[in-house]
N, C-alpha and C positions, 0 to 999 in steps of 0.2 A: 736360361733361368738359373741354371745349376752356377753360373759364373758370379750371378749376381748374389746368390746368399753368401757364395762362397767370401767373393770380396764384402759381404756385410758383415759377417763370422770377423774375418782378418780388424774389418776396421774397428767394430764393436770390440777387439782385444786389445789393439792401440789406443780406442779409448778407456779401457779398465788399467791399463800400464799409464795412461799421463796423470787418472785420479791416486794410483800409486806414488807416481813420481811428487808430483804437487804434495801428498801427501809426508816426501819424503822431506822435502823442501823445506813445507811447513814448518815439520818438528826441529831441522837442523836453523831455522831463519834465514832459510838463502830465498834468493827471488824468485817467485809464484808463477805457476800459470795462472793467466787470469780468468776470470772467470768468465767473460765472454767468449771466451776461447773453448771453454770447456762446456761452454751450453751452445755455441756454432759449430764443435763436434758431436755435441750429440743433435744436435738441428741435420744434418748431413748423415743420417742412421744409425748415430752411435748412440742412441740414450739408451739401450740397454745394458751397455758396457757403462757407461757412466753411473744408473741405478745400480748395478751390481760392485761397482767401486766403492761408493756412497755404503754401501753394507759390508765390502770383504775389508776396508780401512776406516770403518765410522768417519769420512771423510764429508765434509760439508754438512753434513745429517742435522745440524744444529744450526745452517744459516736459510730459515726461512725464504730470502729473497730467492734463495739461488733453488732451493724446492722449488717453488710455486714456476718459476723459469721452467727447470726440467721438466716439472709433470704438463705445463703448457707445451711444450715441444712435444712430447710424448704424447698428449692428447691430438695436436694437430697431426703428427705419425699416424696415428688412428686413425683419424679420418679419410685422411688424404688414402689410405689404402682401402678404405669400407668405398669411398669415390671410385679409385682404381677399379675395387672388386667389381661393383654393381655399373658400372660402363664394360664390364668385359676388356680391362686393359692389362689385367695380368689373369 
């Protein structure tokens, strides 16, 4: 169990560094990550890393579409571990 927050810690930091980079991108106008990419990172345990990007670079914070994504992932995150919980599987 200790391996698996550990690797959740590592990946939720790789996703606050790609909302960085995108961000860096952004301002310079070179080519983006896109944003499916950056909402099937956080679908894969990163949306915490990515909410915390979204705040430490006001980074997407003003595209609607890509909110309502996130906090759909996040809420499926949610569930999916209230399920895990109440079957006794972590």
């Amino acid at each position: 169990m200790l391996y698996l927050l550990l690797a959740c810690a590592v990946w939720n930091l790789l996703c606050l560094g790609m909302m960085g980079v995108d961000k860096y991108f952004a301002v310079r106008g070179k080519q983006r990550i896109s944003e499916l990419t950056l909402l099937l990172s956080a679908l894969f345990a990163g949306s915490a890393g990515i909410w915390l990007g979204m705040l430490v670079w006001r980074h997407k914070s003003a595209k609607r579409s890509f909110q309502t994504g996130l906090l759909l992932v996040t809420l499926l995150q949610l569930l999916l571990l209230v399920l895990l919980r109440l079957y006794a599987l972590i």
